[in-house]
C-alpha positions as CSV (number, residue, x, y, z in Angstrom):
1,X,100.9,-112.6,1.3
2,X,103.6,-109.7,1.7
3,X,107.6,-110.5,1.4
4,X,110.0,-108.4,3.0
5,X,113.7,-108.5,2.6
6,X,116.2,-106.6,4.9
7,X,119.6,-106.3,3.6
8,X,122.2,-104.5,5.5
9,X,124.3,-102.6,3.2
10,X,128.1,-104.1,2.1
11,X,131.2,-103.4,3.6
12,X,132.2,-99.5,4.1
13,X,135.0,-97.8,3.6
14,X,136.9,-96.0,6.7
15,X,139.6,-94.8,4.6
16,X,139.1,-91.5,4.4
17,X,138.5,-90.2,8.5
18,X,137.7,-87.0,7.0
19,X,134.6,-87.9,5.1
20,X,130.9,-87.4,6.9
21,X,129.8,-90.8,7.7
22,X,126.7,-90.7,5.0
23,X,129.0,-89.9,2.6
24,X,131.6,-93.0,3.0
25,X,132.0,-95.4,-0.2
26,X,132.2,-98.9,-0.2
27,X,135.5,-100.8,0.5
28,X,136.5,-103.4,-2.6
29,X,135.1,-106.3,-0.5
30,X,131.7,-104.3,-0.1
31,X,132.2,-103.5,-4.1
32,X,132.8,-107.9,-4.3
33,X,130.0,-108.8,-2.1
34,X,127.0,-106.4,-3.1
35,X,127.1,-108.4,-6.9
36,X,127.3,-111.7,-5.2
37,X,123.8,-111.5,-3.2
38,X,122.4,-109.8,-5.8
39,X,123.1,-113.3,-8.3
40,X,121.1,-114.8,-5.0
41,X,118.5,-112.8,-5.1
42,X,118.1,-113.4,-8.8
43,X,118.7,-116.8,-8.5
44,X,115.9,-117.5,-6.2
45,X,113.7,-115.1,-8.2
46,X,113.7,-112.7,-5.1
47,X,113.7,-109.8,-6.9
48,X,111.8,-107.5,-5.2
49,X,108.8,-104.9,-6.4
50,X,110.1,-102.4,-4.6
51,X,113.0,-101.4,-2.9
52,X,113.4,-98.7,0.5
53,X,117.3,-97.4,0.2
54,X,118.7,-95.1,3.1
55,X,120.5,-92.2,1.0
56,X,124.0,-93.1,2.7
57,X,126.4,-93.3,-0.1
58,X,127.1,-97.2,0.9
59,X,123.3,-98.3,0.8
60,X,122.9,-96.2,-2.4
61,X,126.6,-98.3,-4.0
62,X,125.1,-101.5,-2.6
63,X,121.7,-101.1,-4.9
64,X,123.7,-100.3,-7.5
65,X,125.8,-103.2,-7.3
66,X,122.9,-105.5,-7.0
67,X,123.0,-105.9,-10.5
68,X,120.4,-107.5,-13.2
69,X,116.9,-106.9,-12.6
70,X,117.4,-103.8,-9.8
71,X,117.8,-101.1,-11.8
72,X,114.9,-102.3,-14.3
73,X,111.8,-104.0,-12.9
74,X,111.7,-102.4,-8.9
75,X,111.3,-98.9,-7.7
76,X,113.4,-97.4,-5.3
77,X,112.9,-95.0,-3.0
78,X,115.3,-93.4,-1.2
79,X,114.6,-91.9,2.1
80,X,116.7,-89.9,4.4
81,X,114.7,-91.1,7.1
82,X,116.3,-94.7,6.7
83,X,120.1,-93.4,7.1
84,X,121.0,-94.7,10.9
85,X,117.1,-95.5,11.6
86,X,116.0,-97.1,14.5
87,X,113.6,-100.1,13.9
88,X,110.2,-97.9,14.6
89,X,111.2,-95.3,11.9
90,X,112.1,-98.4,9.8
91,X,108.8,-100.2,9.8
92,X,107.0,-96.2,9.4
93,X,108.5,-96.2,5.8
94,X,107.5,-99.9,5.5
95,X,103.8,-99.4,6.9
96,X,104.1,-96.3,3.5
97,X,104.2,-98.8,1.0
98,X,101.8,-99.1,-2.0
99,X,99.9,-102.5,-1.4
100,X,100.6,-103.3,-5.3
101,X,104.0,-104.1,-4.1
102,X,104.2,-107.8,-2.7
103,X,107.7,-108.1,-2.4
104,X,109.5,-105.5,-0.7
105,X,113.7,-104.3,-0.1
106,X,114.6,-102.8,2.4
107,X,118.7,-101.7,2.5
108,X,119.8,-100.1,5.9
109,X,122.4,-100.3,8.6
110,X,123.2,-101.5,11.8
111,X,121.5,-101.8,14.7
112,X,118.4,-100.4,13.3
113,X,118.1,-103.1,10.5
114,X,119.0,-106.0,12.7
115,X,116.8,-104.7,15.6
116,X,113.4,-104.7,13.3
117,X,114.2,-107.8,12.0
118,X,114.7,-109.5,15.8
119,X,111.2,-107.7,16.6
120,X,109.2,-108.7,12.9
121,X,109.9,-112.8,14.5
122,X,107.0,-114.7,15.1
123,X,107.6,-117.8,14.2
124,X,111.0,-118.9,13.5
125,X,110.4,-122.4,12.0
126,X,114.5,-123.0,10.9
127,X,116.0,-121.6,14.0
128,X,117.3,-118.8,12.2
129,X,116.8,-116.1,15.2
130,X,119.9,-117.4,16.8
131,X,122.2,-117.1,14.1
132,X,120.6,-113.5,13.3
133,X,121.7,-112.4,17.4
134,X,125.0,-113.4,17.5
135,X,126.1,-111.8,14.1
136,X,124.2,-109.6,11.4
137,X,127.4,-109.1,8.9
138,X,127.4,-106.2,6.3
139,X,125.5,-107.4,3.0
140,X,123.6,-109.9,5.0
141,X,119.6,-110.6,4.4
142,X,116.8,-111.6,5.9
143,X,113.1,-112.9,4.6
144,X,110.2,-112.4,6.1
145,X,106.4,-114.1,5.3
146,X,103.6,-112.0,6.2
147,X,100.2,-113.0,6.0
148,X,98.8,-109.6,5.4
149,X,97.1,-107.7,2.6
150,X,98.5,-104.3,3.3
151,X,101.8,-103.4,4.3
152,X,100.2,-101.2,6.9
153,X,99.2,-104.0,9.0
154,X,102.6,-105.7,9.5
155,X,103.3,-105.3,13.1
156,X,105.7,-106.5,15.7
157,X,106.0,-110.2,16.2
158,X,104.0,-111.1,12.5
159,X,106.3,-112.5,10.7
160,X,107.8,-115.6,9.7
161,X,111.4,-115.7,9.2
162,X,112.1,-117.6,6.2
163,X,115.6,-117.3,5.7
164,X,118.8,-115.6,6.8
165,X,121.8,-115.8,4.2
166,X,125.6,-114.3,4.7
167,X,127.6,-113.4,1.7
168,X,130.2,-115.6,3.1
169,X,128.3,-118.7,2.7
170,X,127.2,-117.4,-0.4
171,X,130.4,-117.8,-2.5
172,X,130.9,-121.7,-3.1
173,X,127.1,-121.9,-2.9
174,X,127.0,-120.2,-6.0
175,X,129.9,-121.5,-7.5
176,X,129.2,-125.3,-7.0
177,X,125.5,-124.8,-7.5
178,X,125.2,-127.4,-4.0
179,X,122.8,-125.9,-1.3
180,X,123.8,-127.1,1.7
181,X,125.0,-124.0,3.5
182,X,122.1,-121.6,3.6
183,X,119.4,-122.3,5.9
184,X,115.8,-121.5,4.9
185,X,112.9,-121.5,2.6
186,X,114.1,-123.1,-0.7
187,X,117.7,-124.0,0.5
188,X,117.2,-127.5,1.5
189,X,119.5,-130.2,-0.3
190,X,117.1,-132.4,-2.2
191,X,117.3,-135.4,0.0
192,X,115.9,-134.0,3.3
């Protein structure tokens, strides 16, 4: 059993039109939003093996701001490959990773990152795709299932989409400790 995890990178900065595109910083609500999934992540002891970072300076910020566990226990790897990639280049670096990694980060950008995650849907068992289509936010994430020994064989239309989660609905989540806004593996209330 693989997991993969596609974050799109936090809120960018346009404040500076001057500045080459791969080289724009995150805006203060990027720099807000990049520690508040990473206390998800942690939270539901998602943190990943290994992590796949395009080099654009907001990916790069956004791993950094992750916080606990990140920087220590998973590798990253940053690839230049990853920076505006469409979905076919995306799942090329994926298909590269060592099989000792079982859980598996991936941190891009728009459309590429959305548009592999719309094609990795097989089965969609919390009607998740839906909410994916109409809007895939900065610092949003996806989770797959795959049921797959090597990252090599994950192909189109594998994988089961376990969860979809927007910063946004993230905040009194964590704050109130209730789970009632997130739908997905794990994020039921008790009672249902």
């Amino acid at each position: 059993m693989k997991t993969l995890l596609l974050l799109r990178h936090a809120k960018s900065s346009w404040a500076d039109p001057a500045r080459a595109d791969h080289d724009r910083d995150l805006n203060a609500r990027g720099e807000k939003a990049a520690p508040v999934m990473g206390r998800f992540l942690y939270k539901q002891n998602l943190i990943p093996d290994l992590v796949w970072c395009s080099t654009a300076q907001r990916t790069v910020q956004t791993v950094g701001l992750l916080g606990r566990g990140f920087a220590d226990d998973a590798k990253v790897i940053y690839a230049r490959d990853m920076y505006m990639a469409a979905e076919t280049t995306l799942l090329k670096c994926l298909h590269q990773t060592h099989d000792e990694a079982d859980r598996v980060l991936m941190v891009g950008h728009n459309p590429g990152l959305e548009c592999l995650a719309q094609a990795l849907i097989g089965v969609d068992e919390y009607g998740l795709r839906g909410d994916m289509a109409q809007k895939y936010p900065t610092c949003a994430l996806c989770q797959f299932e795959f049921d797959v020994d090597s990252w090599a064989n994950v192909e189109w239309g594998q994988g089961r989409l376990t969860r979809f989660v927007k910063v946004r609905d993230l905040r009194d989540d964590l704050l109130t400790g209730t789970h009632n806004v997130i739908r997905g593996t794990d994020d039921r209330p008790a009672d249902t």
